[in-house]
N, C-alpha and C positions, 0 to 999 in steps of 0.2 A: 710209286712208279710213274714214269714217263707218261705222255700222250702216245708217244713214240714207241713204246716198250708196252702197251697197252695192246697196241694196232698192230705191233708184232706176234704176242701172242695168239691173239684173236686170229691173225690171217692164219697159223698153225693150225686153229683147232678148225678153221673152215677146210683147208686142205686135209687134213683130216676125215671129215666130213665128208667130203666130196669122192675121197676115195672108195668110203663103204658104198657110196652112192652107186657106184661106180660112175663116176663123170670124172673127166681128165680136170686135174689139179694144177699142170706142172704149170701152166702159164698162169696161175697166182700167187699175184706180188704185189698190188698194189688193193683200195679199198673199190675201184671202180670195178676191176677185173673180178675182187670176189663177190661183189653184188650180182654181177655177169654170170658169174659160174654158179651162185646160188640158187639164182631165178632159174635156170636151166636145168638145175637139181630139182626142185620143186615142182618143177612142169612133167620130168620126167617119174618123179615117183608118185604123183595124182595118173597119170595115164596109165601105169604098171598096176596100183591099186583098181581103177575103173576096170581093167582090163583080167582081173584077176591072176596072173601073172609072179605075183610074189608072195610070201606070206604079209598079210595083213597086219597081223602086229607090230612085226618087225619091219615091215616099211612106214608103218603109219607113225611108230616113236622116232622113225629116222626122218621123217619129213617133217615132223614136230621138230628136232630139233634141229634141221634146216630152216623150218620158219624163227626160230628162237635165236638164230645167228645171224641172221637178217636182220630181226630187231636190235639185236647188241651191235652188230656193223652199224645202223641206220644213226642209231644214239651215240655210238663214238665217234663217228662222223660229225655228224650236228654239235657235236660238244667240243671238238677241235677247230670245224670251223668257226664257230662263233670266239672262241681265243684267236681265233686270228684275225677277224673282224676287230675286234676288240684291239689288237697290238696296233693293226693297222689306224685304229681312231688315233690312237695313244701317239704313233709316229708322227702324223700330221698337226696333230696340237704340237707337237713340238716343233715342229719346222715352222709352227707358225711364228713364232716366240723370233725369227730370221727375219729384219726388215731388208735386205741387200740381196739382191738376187744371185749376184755371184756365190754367198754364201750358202744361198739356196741349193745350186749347183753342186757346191762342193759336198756337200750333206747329202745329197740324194740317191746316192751307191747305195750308201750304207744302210740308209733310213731303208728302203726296199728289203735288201736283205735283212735286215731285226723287224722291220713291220709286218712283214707280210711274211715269211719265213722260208724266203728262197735261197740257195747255196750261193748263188752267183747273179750279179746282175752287171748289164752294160749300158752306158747310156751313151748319146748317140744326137748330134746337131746335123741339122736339115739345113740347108743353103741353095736356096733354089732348087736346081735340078740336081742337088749334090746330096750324097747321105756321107754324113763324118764321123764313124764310130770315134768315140771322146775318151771315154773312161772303165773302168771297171771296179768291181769290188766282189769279193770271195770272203763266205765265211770262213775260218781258220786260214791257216797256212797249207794252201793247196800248189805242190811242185807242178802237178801236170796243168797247172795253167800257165807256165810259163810263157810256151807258145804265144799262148791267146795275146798274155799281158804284153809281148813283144810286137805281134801282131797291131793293136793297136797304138802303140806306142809311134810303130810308123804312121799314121796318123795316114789311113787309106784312106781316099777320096771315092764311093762309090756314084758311078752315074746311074742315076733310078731310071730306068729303063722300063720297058709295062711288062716283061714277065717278072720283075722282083715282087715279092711280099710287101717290101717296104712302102713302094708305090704303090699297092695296092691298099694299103693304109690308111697312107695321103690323101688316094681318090675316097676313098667309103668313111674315112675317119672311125674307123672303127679297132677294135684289138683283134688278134690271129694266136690261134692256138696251133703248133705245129706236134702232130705226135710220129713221124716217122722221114727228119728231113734228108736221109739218104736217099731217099722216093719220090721226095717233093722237088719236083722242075721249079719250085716258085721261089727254094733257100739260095741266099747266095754261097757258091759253093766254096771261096776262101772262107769265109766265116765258120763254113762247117768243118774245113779240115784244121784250122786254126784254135777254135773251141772244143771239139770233139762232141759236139753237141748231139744226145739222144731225143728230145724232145725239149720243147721252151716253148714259153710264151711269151708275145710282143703289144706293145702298146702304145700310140701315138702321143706324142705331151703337145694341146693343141691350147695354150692358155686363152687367146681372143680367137678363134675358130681358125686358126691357120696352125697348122702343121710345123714346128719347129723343131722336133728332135722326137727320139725313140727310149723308148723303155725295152729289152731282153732280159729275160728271165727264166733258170732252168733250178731245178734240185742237185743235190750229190749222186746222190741214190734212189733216185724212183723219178719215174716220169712224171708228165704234168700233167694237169687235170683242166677241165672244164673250169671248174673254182677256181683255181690255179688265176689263170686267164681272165677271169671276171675278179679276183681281186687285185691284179695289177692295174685294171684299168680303171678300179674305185681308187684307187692311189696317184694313178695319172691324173683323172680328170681333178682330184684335190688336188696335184701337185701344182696343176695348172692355176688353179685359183691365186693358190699362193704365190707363184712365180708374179701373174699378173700384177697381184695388189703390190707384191716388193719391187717393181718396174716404177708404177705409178707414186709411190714414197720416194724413190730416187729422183724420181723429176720433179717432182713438189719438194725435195731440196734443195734441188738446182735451182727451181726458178726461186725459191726464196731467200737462197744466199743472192741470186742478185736483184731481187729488190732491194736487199739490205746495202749490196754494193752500189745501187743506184742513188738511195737513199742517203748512204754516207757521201754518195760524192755532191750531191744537190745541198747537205748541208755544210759544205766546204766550201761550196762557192755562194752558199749566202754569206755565209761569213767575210768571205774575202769579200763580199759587194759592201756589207755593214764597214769592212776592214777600210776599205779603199774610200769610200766616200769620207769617213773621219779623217783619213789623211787627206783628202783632196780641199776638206773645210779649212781644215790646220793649216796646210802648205799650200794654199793655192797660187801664192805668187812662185815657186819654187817650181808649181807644177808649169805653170802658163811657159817658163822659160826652157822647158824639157824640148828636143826634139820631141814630134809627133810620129808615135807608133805606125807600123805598116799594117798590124791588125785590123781586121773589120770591127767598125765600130757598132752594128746595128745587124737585126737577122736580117734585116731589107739586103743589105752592105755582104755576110754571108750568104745568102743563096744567090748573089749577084756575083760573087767566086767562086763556090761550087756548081757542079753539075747537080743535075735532078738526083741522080741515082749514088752522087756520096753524098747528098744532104741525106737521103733515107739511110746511106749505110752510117754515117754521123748520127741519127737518132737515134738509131738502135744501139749504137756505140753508148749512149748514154743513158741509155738502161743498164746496162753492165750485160750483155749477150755477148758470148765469145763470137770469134772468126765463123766456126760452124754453126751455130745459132741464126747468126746475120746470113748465112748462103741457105738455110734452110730455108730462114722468112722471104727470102728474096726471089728464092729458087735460083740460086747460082754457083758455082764452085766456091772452095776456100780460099782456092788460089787467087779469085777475082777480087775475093773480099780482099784480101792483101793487099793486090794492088791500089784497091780504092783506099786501105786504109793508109796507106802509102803518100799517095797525093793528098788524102784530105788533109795531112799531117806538114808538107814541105808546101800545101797554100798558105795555111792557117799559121806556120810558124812556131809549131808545136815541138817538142821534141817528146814525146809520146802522150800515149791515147789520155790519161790523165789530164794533161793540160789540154788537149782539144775540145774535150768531154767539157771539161769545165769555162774553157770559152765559151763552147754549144749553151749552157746552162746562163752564164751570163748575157750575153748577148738576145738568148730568147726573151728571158725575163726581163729584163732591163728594156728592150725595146727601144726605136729610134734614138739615137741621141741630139 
């Protein structure tokens, strides 16, 4: 049998229970609720026995076997959640196995719902003052989320304003357990009529301490729990981990592809220096009678044609850094880089970055002629 099918029968035989008690049963439905009702069974049939009030036999084996369903609540509890601690290690080793963050992204609906074992989960980009519900994912094939899924699909821009949740998140970094958001001034209330949401829980994905998107999370059928809440936000703060270190792999790509492209182009233009002196040995009468180049012959001769500010975007050009690379280091638009890349290219004579890159490399090395 189930865990599921375990905590089913069990919540019967406490309701059960409760009603020899005479204690009200009917709002047990969940494992939190019958600890609630059991404690309050318990309390009440020690004051009925002190008080002489019932038969003592017959209340003392009934409060015996209120404490004895406590303990079997207490144990299937502790034995389910630790299966879900556990699924939850299990989903994170595998996301880790992900170097690309986007990848990340994509994986991480589902990963929530089979790690941690909630029916539905939504995830959710922060953009300044903007919250961007993004995605979702549903165990099985659930119709009555259409809505929801249509809902996001329009790709709502909410502005976090200081009575949302969300923002409240942002500020305290911390997770939110909602159990009644028809009541709660803090839900926002398209989400609520859009989800049909009876209870969820929410979790901030803050990978370097800043706040970039949301975790929601609810059941099919039973509200959430305090665990609930604290195991989604053991999955964020991991999720974070991971995100970070798959950021950091991507840019340690980048810059290594272009060293590599710096690299190849520095040894193209040694080449062409080895190339061009052999010919210049061989043919030097052939050369003497050549019209003479308009190129700079010396870096003295280039930075005495460029400006200050394309000789630094020409540097960086010859490291192999794209357009936005060079506006980052520079701190200036893409658009400027252009245009510097523009001129440094109809001084130089170039007919793209390639042969500019590689005059740059010539002419540094080479030095005065």
């Amino acid at each position: 049998m189930t865990a599921d099918g375990r905590m089913s029968k069990l919540l019967t035989r406490v309701r059960k229970a409760l009603e020899l008690a005479g204690t009200p049963a009917a709002g047990v439905g969940d494992p939190e609720s019958a600890e609630v009702a059991l404690a309050v069974a318990a309390g009440e049939l020690g004051e009925r026995l002190a008080a002489g009030t019932t038969d003592p036999g017959q209340a003392g084996a009934l409060l015996a076997k209120v404490y004895a369903l406590r303990h079997e609540l207490s144990e299937l509890r502790e034995g389910e959640q630790a299966q879900r601690r556990a699924a939850l290690d299990a989903s994170l080793v595998r996301l880790g196995a992900a170097i690309d963050s986007d990848e990340l992204l994509d994986c991480a609906c589902e990963a929530v719902v089979e790690g941690c074992g909630f029916g539905r989960v939504m995830l959710s980009r922060v953009d300044g003052s903007l919250w961007r519900p993004w995605k979702s994912y549903a165990a099985g094939d659930r119709e009555a989320d259409r809505p929801f899924r249509e809902w996001i699909t329009a790709i709502p821009e909410i502005r976090l304003d200081n009575m949302l949740l969300e923002t409240e998140m942002v500020r305290k970094r911390q997770p939110a357990l909602v159990t009644d958001p028809a009541h709660d001034p803090r839900v926002y209330r398209p989400l609520l009529r859009a989800s049909a949401l009876t209870s969820y829980v929410a979790a901030p994905l803050l990978p370097t301490g800043r706040v970039i998107g949301f975790l929601h999370a609810d059941h099919v059928d039973a509200p959430v729990t305090a665990f609930d809440r604290d195991l989604l936000w053991a999955f964020a703060l991991g999720f974070g981990r991971l995100f970070e270190r798959a950021v950091l792999l991507t840019r340690l790509r980048e810059q290594r592809e272009q060293v590599r492209v710096a690299m190849r182009t520095v040894e193209a233009v040694l080449d062409e220096l080895a190339s061009a002196e052999i010919e210049l040995t061989r043919h030097a009468a052939v050369a003497e009678l050549r019209p003479a180049r308009t190129r700079p012959r010396s870096s003295a001769a280039l930075e005495g044609l460029l400006t200050a500010r394309e000789h630094e975007v020409l540097a960086l050009m010859a490291t192999g850094a794209t357009n936005n690379r060079i506006a980052d280091e520079l701190v200036i638009t893409s658009g400027t880089v252009k245009s510097h890349v523009k001129r440094i290219l109809r001084k130089l004579g170039a007919e793209n970055r390639a042969e500019a890159i590689s005059q740059y490399f010539r002419l540094t090395m080479a030095g005065p002629s």
